[in-house]
Phi, psi and omega in degrees: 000144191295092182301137200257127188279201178272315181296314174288356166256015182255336180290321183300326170275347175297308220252005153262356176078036175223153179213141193288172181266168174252159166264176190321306196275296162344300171287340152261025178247299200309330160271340146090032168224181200264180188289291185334291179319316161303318156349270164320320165295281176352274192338311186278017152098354185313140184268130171253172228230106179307122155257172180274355198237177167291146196091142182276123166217146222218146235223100218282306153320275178316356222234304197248002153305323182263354150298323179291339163313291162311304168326312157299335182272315187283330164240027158271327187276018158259000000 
């Protein structure tokens, strides 16, 4: 069986309305920063995904509504 990338499995879970979650190192790869950085979003309110198990896992749609966010906040108070 094939390893599957993450764009190809969230299109195959998209027309069911589900999208997988990533872990920590998954979210610093889609974004090219470091574990600290990832950190710092958590601290800074980034929404994480409950599980049943140890780990962070973070639900890649919320992950980046809520960077546009910050961003939008960020350039009204300037």
């Amino acid at each position: 069986m094939a390893t599957q990338t993450l764009a190809e499995r969230a299109e195959i879970l998209r027309p069911a309305g589900i999208s997988p979650l990533l872990t920590t190192a998954q979210l610093m790869a889609l974004y090219g920063v470091s574990n600290w950085t990832v950190n710092e979003w958590v601290k800074n309110g980034c929404p994480l995904e409950p599980t049943a198990f140890r780990g962070r896992r973070f639900d890649p749609d919320r992950v980046r509504a809520w960077m546009a966010e910050q961003a939008t906040a960020l350039a009204a108070s300037a």
